[in-house]
DSSP file (Angstrom, degrees, kcal/mol; ACC not computed):
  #  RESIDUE AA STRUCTURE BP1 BP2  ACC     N-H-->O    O-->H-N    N-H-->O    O-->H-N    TCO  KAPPA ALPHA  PHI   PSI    X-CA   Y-CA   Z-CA
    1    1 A X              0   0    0      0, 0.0     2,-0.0     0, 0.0     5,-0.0   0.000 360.0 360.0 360.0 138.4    9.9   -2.8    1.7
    2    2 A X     >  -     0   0    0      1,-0.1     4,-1.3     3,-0.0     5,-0.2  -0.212 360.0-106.8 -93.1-173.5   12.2   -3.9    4.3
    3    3 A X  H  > S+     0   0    0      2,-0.2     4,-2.3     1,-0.2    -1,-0.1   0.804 114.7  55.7 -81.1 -29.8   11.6   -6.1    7.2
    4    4 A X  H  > S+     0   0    0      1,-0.2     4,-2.8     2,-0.2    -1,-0.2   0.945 108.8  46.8 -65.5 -42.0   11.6   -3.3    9.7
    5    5 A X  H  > S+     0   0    0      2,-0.2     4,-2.3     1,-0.2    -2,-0.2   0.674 105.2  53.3 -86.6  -3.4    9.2   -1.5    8.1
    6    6 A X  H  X S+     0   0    0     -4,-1.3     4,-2.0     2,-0.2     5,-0.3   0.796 110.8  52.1 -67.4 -40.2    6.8   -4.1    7.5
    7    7 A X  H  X S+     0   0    0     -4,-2.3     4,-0.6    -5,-0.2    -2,-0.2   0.933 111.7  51.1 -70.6 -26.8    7.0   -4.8   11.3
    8    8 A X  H  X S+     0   0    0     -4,-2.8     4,-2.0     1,-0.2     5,-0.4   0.970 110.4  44.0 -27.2 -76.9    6.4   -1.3   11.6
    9    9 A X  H  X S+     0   0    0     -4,-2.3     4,-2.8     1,-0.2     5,-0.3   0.783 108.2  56.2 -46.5 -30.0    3.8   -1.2    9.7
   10   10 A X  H  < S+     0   0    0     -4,-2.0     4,-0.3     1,-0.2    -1,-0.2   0.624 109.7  49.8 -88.6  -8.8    2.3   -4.2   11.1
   11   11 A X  H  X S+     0   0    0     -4,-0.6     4,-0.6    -5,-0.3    -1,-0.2   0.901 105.9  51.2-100.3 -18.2    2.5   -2.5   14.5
   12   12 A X  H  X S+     0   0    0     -4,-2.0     4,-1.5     2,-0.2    -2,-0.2   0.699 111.2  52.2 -68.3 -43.4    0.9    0.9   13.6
   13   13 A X  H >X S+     0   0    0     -4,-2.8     3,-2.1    -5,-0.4     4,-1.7   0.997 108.0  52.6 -57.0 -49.9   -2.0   -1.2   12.1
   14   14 A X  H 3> S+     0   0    0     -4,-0.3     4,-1.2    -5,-0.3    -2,-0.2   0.826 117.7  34.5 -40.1 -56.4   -2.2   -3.1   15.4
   15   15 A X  H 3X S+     0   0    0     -4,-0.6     4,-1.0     2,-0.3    -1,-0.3   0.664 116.4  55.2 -77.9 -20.5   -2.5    0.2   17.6
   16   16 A X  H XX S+     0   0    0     -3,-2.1     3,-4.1    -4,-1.5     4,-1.9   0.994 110.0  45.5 -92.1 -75.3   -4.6    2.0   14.8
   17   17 A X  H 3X S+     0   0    0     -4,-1.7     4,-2.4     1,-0.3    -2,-0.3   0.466 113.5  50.0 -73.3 -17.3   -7.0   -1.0   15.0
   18   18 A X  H 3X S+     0   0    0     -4,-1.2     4,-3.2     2,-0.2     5,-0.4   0.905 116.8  47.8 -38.1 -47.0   -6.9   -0.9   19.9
   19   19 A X  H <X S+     0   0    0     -3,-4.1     4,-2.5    -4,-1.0     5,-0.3   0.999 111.9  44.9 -80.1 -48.2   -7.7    2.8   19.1
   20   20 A X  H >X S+     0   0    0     -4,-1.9     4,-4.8     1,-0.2     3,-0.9   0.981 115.2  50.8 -43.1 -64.8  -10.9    1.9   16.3
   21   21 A X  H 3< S+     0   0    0     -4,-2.4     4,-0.4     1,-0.2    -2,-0.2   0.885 113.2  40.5 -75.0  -4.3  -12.3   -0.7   18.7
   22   22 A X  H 3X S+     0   0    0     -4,-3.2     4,-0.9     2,-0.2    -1,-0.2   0.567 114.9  54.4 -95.2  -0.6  -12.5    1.6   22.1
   23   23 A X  H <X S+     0   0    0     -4,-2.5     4,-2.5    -3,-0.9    -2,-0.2   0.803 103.0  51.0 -45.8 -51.7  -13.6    4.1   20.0
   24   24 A X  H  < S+     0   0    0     -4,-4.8    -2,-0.2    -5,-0.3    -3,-0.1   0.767 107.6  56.3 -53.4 -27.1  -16.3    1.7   18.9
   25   25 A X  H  4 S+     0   0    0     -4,-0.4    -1,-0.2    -5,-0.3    -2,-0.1   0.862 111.6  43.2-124.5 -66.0  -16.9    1.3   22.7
   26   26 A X  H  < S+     0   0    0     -4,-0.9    -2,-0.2    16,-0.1    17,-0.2   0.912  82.8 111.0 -77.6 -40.6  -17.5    5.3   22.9
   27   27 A X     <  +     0   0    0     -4,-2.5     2,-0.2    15,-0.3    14,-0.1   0.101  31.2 136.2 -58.3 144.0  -19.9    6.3   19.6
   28   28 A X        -     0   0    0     12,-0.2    12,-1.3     2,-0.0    15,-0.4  -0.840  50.4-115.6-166.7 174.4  -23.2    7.4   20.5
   29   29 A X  E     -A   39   0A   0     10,-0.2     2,-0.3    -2,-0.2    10,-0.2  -0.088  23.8-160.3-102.5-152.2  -24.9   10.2   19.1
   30   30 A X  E     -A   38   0A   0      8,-0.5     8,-2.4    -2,-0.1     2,-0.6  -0.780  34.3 -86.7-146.3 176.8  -26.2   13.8   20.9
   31   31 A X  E     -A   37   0A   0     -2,-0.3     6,-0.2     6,-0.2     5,-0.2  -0.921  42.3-164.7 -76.2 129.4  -28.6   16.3   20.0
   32   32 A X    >   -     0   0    0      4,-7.9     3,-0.7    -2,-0.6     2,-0.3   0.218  50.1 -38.0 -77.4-148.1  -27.6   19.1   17.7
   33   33 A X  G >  S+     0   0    0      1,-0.2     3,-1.0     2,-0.2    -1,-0.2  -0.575 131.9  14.4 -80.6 131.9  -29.1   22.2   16.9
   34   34 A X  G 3  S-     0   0    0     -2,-0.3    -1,-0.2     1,-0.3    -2,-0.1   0.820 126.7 -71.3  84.4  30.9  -33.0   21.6   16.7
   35   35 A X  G <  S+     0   0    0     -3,-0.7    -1,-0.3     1,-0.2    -2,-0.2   0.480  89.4 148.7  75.5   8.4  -33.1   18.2   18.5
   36   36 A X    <   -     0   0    0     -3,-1.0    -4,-7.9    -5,-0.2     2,-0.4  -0.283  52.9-118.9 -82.3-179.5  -31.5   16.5   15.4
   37   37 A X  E     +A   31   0A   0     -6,-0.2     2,-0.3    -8,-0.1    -6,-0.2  -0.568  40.7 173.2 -99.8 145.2  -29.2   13.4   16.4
   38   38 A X  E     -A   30   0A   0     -8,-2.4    -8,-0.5    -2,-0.4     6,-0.0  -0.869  41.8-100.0-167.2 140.2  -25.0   13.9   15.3
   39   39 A X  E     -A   29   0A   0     -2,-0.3     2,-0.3   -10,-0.2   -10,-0.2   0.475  36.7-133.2 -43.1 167.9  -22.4   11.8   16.1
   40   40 A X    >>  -     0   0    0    -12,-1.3     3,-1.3   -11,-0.0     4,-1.2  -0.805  47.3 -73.1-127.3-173.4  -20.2   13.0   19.2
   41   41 A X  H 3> S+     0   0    0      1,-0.4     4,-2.5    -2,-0.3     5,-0.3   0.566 127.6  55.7 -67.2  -8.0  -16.6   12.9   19.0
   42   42 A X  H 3> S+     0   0    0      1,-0.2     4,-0.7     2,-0.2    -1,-0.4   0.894 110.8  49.1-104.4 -22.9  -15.6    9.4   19.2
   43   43 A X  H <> S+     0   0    0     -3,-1.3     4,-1.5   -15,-0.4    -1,-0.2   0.784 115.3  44.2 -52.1 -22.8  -18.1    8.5   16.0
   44   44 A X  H  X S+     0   0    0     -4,-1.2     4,-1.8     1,-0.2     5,-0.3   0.856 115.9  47.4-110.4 -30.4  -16.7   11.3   13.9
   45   45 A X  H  X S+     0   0    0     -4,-2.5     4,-0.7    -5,-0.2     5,-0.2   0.747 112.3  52.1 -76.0  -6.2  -13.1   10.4   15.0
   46   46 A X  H  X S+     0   0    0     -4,-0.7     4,-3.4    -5,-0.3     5,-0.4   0.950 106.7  47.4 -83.0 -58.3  -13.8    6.8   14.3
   47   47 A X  H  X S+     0   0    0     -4,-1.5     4,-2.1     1,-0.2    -2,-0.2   0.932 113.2  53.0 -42.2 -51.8  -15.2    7.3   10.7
   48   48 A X  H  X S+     0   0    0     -4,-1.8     4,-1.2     1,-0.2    -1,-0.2   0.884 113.2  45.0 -79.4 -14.9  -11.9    9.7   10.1
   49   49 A X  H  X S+     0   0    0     -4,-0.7     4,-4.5    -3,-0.4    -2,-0.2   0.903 106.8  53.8 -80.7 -36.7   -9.5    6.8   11.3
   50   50 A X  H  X S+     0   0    0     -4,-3.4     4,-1.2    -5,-0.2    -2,-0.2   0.807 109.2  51.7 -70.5 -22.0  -11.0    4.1    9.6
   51   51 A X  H  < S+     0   0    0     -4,-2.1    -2,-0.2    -5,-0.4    -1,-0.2   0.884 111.8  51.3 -48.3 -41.4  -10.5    6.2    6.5
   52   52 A X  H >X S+     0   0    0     -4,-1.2     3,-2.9     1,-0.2     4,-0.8   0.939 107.3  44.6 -72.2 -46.4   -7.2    6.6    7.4
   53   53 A X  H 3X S+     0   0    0     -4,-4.5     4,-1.2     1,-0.3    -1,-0.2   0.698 108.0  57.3 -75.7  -2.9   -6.2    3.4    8.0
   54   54 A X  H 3< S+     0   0    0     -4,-1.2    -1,-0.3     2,-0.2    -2,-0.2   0.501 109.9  49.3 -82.4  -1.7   -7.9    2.0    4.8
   55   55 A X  H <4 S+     0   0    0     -3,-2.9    -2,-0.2     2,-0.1    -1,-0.2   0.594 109.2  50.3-103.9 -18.8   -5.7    4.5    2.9
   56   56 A X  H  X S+     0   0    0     -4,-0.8     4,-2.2     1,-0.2    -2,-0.2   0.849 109.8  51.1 -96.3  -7.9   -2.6    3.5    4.7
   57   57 A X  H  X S+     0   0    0     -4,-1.2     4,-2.6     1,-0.2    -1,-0.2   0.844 109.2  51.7 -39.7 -55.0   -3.4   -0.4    3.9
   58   58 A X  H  > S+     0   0    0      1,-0.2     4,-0.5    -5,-0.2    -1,-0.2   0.700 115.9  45.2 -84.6  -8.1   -3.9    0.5    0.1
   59   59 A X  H  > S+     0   0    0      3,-0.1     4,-0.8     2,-0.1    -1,-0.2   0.976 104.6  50.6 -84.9 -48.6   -0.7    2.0    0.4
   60   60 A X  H  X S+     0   0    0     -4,-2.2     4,-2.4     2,-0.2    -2,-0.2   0.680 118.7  49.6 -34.9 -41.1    1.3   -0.4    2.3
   61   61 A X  H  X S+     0   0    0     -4,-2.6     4,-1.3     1,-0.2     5,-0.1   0.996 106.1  54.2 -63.5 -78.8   -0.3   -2.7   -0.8
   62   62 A X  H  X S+     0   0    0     -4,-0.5     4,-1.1     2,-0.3    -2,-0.2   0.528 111.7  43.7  -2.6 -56.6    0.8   -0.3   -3.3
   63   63 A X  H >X S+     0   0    0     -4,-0.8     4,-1.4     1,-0.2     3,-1.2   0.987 107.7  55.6 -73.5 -52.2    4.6   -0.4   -2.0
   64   64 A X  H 3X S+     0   0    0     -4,-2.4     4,-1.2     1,-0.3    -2,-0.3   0.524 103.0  56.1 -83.5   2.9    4.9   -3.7   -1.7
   65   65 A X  H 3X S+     0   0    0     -4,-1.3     4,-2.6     2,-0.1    -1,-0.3   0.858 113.8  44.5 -57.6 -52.6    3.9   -4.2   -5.2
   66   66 A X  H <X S+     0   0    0     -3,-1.2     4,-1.2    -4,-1.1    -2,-0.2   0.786 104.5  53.0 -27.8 -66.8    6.5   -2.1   -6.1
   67   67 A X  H >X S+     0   0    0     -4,-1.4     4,-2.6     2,-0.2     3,-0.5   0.913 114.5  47.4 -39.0 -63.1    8.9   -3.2   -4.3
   68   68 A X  H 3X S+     0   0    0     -4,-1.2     4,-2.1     1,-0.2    -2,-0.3   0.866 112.4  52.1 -48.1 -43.8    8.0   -6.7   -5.9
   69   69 A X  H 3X S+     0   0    0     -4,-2.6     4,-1.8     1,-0.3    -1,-0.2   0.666 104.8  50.4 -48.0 -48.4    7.9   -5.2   -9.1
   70   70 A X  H <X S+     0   0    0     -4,-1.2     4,-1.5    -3,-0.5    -1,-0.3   0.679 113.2  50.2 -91.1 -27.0   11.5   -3.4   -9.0
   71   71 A X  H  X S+     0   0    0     -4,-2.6     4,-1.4     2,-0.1    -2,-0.2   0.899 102.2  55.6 -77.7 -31.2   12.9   -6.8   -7.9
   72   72 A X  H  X S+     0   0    0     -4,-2.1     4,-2.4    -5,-0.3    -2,-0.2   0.928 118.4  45.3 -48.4 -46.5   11.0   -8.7  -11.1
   73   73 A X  H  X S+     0   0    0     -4,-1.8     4,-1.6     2,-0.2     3,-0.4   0.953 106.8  49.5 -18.9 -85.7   13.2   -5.8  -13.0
   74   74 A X  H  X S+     0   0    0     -4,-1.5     4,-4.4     1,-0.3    -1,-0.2   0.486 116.6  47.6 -64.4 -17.9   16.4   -5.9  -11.5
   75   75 A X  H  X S+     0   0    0     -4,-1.4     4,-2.4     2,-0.2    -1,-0.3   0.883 112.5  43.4 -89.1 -56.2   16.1   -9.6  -12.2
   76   76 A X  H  X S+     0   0    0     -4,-2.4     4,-3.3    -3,-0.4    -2,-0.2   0.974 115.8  53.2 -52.2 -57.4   14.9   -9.4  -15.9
   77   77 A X  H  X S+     0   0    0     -4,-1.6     4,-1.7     2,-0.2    -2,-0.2   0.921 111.1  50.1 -53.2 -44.9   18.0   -6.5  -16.1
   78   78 A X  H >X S+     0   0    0     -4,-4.4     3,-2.8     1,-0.2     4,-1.5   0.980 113.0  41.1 -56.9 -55.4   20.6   -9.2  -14.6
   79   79 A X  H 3X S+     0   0    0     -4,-2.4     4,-1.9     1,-0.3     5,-0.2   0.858 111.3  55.0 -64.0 -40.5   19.8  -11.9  -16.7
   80   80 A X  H 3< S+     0   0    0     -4,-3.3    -1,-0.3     2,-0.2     4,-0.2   0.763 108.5  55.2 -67.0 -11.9   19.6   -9.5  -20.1
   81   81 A X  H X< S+     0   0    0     -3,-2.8     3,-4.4    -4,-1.7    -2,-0.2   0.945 113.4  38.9 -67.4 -74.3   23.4   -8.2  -19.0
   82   82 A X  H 3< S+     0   0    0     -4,-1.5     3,-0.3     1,-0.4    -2,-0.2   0.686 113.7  56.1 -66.9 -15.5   24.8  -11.9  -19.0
   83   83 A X  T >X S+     0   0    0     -4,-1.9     4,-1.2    -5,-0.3     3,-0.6   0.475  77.5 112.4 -63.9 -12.8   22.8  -12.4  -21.8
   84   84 A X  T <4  +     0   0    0     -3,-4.4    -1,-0.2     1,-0.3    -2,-0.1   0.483  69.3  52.4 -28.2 -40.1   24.5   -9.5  -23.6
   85   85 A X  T 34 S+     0   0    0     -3,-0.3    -1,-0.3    -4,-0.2    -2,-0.1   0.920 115.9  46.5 -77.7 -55.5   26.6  -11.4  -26.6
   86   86 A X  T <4 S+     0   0    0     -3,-0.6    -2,-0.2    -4,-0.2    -1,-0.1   0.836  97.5  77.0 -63.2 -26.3   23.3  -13.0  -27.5
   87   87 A X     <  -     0   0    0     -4,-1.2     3,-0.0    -7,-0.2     0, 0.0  -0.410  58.6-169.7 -79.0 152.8   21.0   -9.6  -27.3
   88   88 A X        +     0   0    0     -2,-0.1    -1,-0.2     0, 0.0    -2,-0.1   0.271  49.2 124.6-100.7 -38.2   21.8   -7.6  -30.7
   89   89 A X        -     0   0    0      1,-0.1     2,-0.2     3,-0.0    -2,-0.1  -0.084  51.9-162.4 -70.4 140.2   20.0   -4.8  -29.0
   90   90 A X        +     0   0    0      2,-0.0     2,-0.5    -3,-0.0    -1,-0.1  -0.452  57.6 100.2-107.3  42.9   21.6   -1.5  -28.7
   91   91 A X  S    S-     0   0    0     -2,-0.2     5,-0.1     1,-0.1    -2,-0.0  -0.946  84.4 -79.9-143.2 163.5   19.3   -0.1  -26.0
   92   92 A X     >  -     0   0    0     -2,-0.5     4,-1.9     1,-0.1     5,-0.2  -0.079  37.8-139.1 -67.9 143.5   19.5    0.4  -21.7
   93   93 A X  H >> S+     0   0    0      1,-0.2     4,-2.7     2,-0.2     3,-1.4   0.986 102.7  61.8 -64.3 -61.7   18.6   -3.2  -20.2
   94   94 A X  H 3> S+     0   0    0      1,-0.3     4,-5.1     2,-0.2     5,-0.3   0.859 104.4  37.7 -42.0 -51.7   16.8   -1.2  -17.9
   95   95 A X  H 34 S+     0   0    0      1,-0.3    -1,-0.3     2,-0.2    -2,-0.2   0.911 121.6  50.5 -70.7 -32.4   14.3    0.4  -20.2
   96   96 A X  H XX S+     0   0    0     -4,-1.9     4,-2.4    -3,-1.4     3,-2.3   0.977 112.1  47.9 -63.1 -57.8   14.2   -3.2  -22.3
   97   97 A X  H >X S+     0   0    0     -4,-2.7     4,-1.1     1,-0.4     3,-0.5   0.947 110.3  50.0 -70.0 -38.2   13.6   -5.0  -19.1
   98   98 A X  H 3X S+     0   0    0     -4,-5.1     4,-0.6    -5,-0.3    -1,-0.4   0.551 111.0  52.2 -58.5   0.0   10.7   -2.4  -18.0
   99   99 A X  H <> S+     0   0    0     -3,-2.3     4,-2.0    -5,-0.3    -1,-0.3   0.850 110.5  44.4-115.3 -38.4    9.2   -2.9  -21.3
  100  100 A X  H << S+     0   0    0     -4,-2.4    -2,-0.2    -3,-0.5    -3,-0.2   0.436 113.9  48.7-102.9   0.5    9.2   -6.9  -21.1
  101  101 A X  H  X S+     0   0    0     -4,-1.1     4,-3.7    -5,-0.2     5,-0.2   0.650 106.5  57.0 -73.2 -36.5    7.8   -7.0  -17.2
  102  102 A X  H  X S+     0   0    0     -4,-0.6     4,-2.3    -5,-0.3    -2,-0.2   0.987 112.7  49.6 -58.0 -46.6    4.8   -4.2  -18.6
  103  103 A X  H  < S+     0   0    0     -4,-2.0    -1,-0.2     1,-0.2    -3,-0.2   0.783 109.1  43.9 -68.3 -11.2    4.2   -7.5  -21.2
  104  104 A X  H >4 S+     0   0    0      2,-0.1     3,-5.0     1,-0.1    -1,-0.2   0.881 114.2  54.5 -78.7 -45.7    4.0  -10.3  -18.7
  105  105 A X  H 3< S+     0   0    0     -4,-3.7    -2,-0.2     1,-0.4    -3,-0.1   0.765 109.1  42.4 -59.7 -16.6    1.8   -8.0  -16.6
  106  106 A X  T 3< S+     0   0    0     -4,-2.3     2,-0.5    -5,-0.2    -1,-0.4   0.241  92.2 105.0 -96.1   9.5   -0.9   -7.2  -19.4
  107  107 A X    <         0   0    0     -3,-5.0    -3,-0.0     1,-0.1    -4,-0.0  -0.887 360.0 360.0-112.1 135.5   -0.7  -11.1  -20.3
  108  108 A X              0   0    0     -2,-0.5    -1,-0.1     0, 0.0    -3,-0.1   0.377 360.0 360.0 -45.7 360.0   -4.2  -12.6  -18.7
């Protein structure tokens, strides 16, 4: 994830989280049909924005694991190239190095 988009991101949360607390400002309920109480609009668009933004959080998470993750690779991938005379192995760095990052990650 780049630096632009992390300020991005970090500016979309910012606005998301103005629009949640004057929303909080507006929920109240009404009566529905048959005197029961239901939200009016700014509870039931608060409940679907805080959904949203907790989904775009775990995403945001979710890349920038990734991201970390594909540099942890590329890193493993350099060093098995210059390592190359010593490796014996006949097989794509890549696919070697992805197999020895899954084993640090499973190690407790």
């Amino acid at each position: 994830m780049t630096a632009v988009t992390k300020h991005m991101h970090g500016d979309l949360l910012e606005t998301l989280d103005n629009v949640l607390e004057f929303l909080d400002n507006q929920m109240d309920v009404k009566d529905g049909d048959y005197g029961e109480p239901r939200p009016n609009a700014a509870m039931s668009l608060f409940a679907e924005l805080t959904q949203a933004v907790e989904r775009l959080k775990r995403d945001i998470r979710h890349s920038q694991i990734e991201a970390t993750d594909e540099r942890k690779l590329e890193r493993i991938v350099k060093v098995l190239k210059a390592a190359k005379p010593a490796v014996s192995v006949k097989a794509d760095h890549r696919a070697l190095a992805s197999g020895i990052l899954m084993a640090i990650q499973e190690q407790p």
